[in-house]
N, C-alpha and C positions, 0 to 999 in steps of 0.2 A: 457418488453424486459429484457432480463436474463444479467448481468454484462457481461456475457462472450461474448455477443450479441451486448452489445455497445462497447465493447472496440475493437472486430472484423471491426464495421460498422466506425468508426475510421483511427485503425491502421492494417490493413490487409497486409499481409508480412513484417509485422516488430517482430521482438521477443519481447515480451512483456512482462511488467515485472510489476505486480498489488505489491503495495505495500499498505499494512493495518497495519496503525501506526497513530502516532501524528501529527500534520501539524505543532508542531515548528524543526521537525527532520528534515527537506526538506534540507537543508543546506549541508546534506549528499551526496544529489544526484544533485549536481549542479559538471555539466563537461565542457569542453571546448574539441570541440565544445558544447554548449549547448543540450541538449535532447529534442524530442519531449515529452510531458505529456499532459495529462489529471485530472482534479479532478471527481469524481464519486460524486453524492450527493445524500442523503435517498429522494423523492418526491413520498409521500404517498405509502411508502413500497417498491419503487423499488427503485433503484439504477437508476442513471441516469446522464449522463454529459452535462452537460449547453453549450449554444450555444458557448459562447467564447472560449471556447476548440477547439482543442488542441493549445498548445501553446509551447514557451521555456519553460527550465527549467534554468532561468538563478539567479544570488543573488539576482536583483528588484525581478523577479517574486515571488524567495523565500521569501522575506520581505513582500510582499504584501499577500502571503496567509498564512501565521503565523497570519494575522489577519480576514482572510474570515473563521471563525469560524461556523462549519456543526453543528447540531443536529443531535445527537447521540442516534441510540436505537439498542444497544445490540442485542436484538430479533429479531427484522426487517433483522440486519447485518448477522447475523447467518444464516437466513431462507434466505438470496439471496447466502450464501459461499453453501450452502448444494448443488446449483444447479450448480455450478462453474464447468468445461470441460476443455479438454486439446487445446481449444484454447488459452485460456491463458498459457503460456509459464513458467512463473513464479510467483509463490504467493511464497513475504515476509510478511512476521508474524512479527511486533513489539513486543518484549514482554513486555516491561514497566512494570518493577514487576508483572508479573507473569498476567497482565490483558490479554495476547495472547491467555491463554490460551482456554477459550471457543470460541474462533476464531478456534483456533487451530483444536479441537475439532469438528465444524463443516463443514472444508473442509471433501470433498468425499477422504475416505480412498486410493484410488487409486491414487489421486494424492499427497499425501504427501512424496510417499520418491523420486522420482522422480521431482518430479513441484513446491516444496514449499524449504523453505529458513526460519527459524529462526531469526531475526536480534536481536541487543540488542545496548546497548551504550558502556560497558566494562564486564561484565561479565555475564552469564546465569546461574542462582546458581539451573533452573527449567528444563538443560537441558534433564536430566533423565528424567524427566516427557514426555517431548514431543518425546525421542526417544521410549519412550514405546505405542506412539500413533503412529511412523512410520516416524518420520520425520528423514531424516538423514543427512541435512544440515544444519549449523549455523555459521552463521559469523555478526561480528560487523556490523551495520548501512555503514561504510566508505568501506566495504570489498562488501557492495553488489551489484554493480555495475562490478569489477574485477569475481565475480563468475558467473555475467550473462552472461560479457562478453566470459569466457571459453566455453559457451555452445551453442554459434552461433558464424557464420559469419555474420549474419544479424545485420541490423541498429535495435537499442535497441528504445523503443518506453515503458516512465512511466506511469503510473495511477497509484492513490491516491485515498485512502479512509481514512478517519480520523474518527479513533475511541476510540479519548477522548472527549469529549466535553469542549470547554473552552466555559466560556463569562466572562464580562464584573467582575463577582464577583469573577472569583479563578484563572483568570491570569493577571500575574500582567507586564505589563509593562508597559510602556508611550503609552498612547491612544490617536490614529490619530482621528481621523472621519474617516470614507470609503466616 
């Protein structure tokens, strides 16, 4: 089933807002009242959201999935964005130095200047690059929520893809057990 397939079978008449980034950025998109969301996770090359979905989006949850750490592969992410539709409502792009960019890349031309969203932490030193691929949105991580908002009336409905991979060796913070 196509990303745009599960986040339909989901969130159907919510405006929906895929966000492909980090999983310690979450902290961005915690509102009050909370949001509904979703995580997306790679299960033998598709994309797929686990039963415990959907959920809030509230600071526990965001503490708690800063450490549910996905498996990350580039290619697999790539080959499910190429198939991505205007079901989805909005795709943000983290760009985390300039790693967005073959994300970027592989959304369907069509929907980038209209469907997609650029985000960043404080600055896009790469934003040329991606308006020359068609994107013509970008705002900060903290802005991305206020720009989705301008684009409905509808209740806003997250998914998440996390496309860095941490574990155990290159992120460092005090380690719970799960």
């Amino acid at each position: 089933m196509k990303i745009s397939d599960q986040i339909n079978r989901l969130f159907s008449g919510y405006f929906t807002v895929l966000i492909l980034d980090n999983e310690v950025t979450l902290d961005a998109f915690i509102t009050t009242p909370p949001l509904r969301w979703a995580r997306l996770i790679n299960q033998d090359g598709q994309y797929v959201i686990p039963e415990i979905y959907p959920t809030v989006m509230t600071k526990e949850e965001s503490d708690r999935e800063e450490m549910n750490w996905d498996r990350v592969d580039i290619g697999v992410l790539r080959t499910n964005l190429s198939e991505l539709d205007h079901i989805v409502d909005l795709i943000a792009i983290g760009n985390n130095a300039a790693q967005g960019l073959p994300l970027a890349e592989s959304l369907p031309p069509a929907l980038r200047p209209e469907n997609s969203a650029v985000i960043y932490g404080t600055s896009l030193p790469e934003q040329s690059l991606y308006q020359g691929m068609g994107y013509k949105t970008f705002c900060p991580r903290t802005d991305l929520l206020k720009t989705a908002s301008q684009r409905t009336e509808k209740e806003i409905a997250l998914c998440f893809i996390n496309t860095i991979e941490h574990n155990e060796q290159n992120y460092h913070a005090p380690w719970t057990p799960r």
